[in-house]
C-alpha positions, -999 to 999 in steps of 0.1 A, spaced: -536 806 231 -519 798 201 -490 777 216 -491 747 248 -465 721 259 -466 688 249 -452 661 260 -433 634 238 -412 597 238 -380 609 229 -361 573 234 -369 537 243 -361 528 279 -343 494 285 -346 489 322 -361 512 345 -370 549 321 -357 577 332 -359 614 327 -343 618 296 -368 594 279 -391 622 274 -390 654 263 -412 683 267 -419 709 236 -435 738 229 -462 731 196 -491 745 184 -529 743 197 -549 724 175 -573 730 151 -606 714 149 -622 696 118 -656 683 119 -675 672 152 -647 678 171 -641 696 204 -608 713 221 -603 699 255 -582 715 278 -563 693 301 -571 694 338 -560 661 353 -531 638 337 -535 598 346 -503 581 345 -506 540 351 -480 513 351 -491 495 314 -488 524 293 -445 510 307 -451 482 279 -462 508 253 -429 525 258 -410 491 241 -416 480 205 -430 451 209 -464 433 205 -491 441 231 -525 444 237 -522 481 226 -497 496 201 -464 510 213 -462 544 215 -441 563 185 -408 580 189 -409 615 183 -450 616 191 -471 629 220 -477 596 244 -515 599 257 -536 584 282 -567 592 305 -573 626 304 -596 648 325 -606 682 308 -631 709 296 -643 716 268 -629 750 257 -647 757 226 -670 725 201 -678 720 169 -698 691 179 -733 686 186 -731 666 212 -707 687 236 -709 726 243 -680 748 256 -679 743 295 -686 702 300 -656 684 314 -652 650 299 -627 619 299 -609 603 273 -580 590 258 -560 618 247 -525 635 241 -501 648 272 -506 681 265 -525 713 273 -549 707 245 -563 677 224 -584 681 197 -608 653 202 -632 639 180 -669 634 200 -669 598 197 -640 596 217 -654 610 245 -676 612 272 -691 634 291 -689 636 326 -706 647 360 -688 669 386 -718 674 402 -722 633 408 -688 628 416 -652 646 420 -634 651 386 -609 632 396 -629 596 407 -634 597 366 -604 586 366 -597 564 395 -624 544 413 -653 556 381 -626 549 358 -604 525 343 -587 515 378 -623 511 390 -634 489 359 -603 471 360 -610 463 395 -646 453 392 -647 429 359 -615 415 373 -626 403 404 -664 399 398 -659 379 366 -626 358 372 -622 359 406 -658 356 416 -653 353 452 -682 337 477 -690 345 513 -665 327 537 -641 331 514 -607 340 516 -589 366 488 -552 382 486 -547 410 467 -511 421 457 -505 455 449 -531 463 475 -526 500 478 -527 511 441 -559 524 423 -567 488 411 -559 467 440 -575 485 467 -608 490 447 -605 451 442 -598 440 477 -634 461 490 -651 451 462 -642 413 478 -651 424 511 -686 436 497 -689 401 486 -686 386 522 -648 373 516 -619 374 545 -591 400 524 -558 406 529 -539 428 510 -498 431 499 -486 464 501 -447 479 503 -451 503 533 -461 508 566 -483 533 556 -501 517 528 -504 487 552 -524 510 576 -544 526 551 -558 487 539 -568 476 576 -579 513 592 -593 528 559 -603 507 528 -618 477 554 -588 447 546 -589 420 573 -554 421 572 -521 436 552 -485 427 552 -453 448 538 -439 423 517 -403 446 522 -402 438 558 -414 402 562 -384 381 565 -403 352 546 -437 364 532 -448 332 520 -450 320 560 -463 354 573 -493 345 542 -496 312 557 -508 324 592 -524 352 576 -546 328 556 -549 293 577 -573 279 556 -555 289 518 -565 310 495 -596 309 473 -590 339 450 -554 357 444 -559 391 425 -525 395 411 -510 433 401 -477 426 405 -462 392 399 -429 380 407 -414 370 446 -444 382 459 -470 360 437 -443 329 442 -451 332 481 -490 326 471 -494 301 445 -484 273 469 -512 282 499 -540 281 467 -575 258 474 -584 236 449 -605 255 426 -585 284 429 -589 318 407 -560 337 398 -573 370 382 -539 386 364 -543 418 357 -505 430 360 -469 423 365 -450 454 378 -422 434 392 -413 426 356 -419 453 338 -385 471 340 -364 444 333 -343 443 310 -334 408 306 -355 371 314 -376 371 343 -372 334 355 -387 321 389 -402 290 401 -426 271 379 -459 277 383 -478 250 363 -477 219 394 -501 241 413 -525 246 388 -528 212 379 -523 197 415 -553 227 427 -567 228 393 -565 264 397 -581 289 370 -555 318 359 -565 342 331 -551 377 321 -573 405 312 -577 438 307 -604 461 309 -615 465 274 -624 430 271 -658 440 293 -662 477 271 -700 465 266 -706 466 300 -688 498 313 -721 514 314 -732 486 341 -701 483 358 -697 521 364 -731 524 378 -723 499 405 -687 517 413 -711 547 416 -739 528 435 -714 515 464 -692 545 465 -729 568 473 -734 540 501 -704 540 516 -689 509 507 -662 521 484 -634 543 494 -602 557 475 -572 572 476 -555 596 454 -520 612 447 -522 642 429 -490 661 419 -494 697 407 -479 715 370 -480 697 336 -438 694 338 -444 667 367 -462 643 344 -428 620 334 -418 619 372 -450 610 386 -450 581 363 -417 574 370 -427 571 410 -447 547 398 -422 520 400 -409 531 433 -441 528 451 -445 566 455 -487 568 452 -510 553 475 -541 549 456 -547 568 418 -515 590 409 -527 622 394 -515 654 383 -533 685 378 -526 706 350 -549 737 352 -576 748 376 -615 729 372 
């Protein structure tokens, strides 16, 4: 075991990345220094932001390097420690390399249950997607009983955990999807009131308006664009827009105009803030423990798509853009 594959940012994408943007290598396993552990890689998580940390620009994050190993929730076990804190044989989750092996230092992990919960819920619905979901909607949206919430992006990790965690609340959802099938799931499977394909409805912003006759109270935005343009004008006064992503935009390689948004929040006095998920890191602890809570009741569900062998990594993420996944995209690197 003294080689892996690795995978690495060979070029920057303009437009929509492709194959040739990454490159997969043979290198070294690592060694480890003090208090830290080698992790094998079981699952790879793959997530539409880390498209922004492809550019070299300023973000939330820092762009990854040409030339390096790009990283990003990781799933693994612990193959051998020099840590006190973690012994040869715990899985754990982290923020760590595409490859077969990271060494990790033990602060930048933690350890995880497979006995609570599948290995793979660590990453989805117990994980970032799940956070993102809850502090997004609970904290920005806040949305009452009788109320009535639109979720875009319905059918991906985020949006689906954040339309049922609405529902839990007592509010009417409906969700925006791209296919029939991810329509069906939201209504038969994850509890939506309702769910539209925004491919297939000749004018989404009417087929919203007798989807929700009485306006919307809270719009939990994933993707922006046409589809958020067909919403902002059925907001209630009082409005809140929680933005937690912009897929449309994010493979484009020039300006990204539309209509202007600004009337309706002044004329509904509407309340639209970005996030993301580390600005609630003090209350993970909390947050996971309800994810945990309502997914032991019942009240939770999830979907995953989980593509098989370490070399599928850049073309899962790839599908990504296409609408491939319902639910978490995944892929399994070596057995649990």
């Amino acid at each position: 075991m003294d080689k892996q594959k690795r995978i690495l940012l060979s070029k920057r994408p303009e437009g929509m990345p492709e194959r040739n943007h990454f490159r997969i290598e043979e290198g070294p396993v690592p060694s480890l220094g003090e208090n830290q552990v080698l992790v094998q890689t079981v699952y790879v998580s793959v997530d539409p932001y880390m498209r922004g940390r492809m550019e070299d620009t300023k973000s939330y994050v820092p762009p990854f390097k040409l030339g390096e190993v790009i990283n990003g929730g990781i799933v693994g076990k612990v193959v051998s420690s020099r840590s006190t804190h973690f012994s040869a044989g715990d899985y754990v989750t982290g923020h760590l390399g595409w490859q077969e092996y990271n060494a990790a230092d033990e602060n930048n992990l933690r350890k995880i249950d497979p006995e609570s919960a599948p290995l793979t819920a660590y990453l989805g619905a117990l994980g970032m997607p799940g956070l993102t979901a809850y502090f997004g909607m609970t904290r920005i949206g806040s949305p009452q009983e009788g109320e009535t919430v639109v979720v875009s992006g319905a059918a991906g990790a985020v949006g689906m955990i954040a339309g049922q965690i609405a529902k839990i609340r007592g509010a009417e959802v409906i969700g925006i999807a791209g296919t029939e099938e991810k329509t069906r799931y939201l209504t038969d499977t994850a509890g939506f009131d309702k769910a539209l394909n925004y491919k297939t409805e000749e004018n989404l912003h009417e087929a919203l308006k007798d989807a929700c006759p009485d306006g919307v109270d809270v719009y939990f935005d994933n993707t922006g664009g046409p589809v958020s343009e067909a919403v902002y004008p059925l907001m209630n006064d009082f409005g809140r827009i929680p933005q937690c992503g912009a897929i449309s935009s994010y493979n484009k390689s020039g300006d990204d105009y539309g209509p202007r948004i600004h009337p309706y929040i002044v004329k509904s006095r509407l309340r639209l803030q970005g996030f993301i998920v580390s600005d609630y890191a003090r209350e993970f602890e909390s947050g996971a423990r309800q994810l945990g809570s309502w997914l032991q009741e019942g009240k939770l569900v999830y979907e995953e798509t989980v593509n098989e062998g370490f070399d599928s990594i850049p073309d899962a993420f790839l599908g990504l853009f296409e609408g491939k996944n319902l639910g978490k995209q995944l892929i399994k690197v070596s057995e649990e």
